[in-house]
N, C-alpha and C positions, 0 to 999 in steps of 0.2 A: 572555500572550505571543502567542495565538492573533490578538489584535487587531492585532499589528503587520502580521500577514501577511494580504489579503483573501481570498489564497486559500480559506484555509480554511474559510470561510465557505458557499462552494460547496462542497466537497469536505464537508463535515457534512449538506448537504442529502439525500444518498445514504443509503439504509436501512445500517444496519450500520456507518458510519463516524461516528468520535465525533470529537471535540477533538484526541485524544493521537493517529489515526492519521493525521487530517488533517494537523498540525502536525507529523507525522514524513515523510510525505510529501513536502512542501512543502518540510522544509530538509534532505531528503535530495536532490532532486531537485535544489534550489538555481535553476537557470535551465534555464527549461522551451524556452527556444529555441535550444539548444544541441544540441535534439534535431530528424533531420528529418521522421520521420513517430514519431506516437503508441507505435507499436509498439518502437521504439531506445528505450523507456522498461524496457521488461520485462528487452530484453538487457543494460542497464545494471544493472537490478537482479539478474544473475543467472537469471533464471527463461525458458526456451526451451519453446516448445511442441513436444512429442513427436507420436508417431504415434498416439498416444489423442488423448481430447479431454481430457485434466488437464493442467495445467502443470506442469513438471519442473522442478528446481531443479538445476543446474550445481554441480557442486563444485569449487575452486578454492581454489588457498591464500591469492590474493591479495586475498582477500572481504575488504572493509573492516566493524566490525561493526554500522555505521550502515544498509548495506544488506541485512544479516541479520535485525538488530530488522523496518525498514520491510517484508521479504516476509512475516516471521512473524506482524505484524497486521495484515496485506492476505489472508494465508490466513484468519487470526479472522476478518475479515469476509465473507469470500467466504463462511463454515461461516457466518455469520447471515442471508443472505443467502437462504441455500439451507436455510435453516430447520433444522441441524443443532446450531447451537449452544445452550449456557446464558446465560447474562444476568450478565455480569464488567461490570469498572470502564470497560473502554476503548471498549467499544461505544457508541452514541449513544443517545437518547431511546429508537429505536424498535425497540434490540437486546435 
């Protein structure tokens, strides 16, 4: 399914992102020019930068659960990323 979408193809080059985050991504995001700067990516998915430097996850009832999966293994990747994590199914070659 990854094939239909070229995104993803970039979005796998990245250390810590596999197939399944890419392609979550991708058709969570749906149309990337719907967005006007990079950062209306994060507030779509819930996630707001606090007064640390961690991102904070917004609670809200109206979270769709497509946008819950996609922050949950963007956190997994971020913990490979930053050399904290173990070596699971979704991470990429180099996780």
């Amino acid at each position: 399914m990854a094939k239909r979408y070229p995104e993803t193809a970039l979005l796998t080059q990245i250390y810590g992102v596999g197939t399944l985050i890419a392609l979550t991504f991708v058709l969570t995001i749906e149309d990337a020019g719907r967005f006007a700067h990079s950062r209306d990516v994060g507030c779509y998915l819930g996630c707001s930068r606090g007064s640390g430097r961690a991102a904070r996850v917004r609670r809200s009832g109206d979270q769709q659960g497509g946008r819950r999966l996609l922050r949950r293994y963007l956190v997994q990747a971020s913990h490979c990323i930053c050399g904290r994590a173990r070596r699971t199914a979704i991470y990429g070659p180099g996780g």
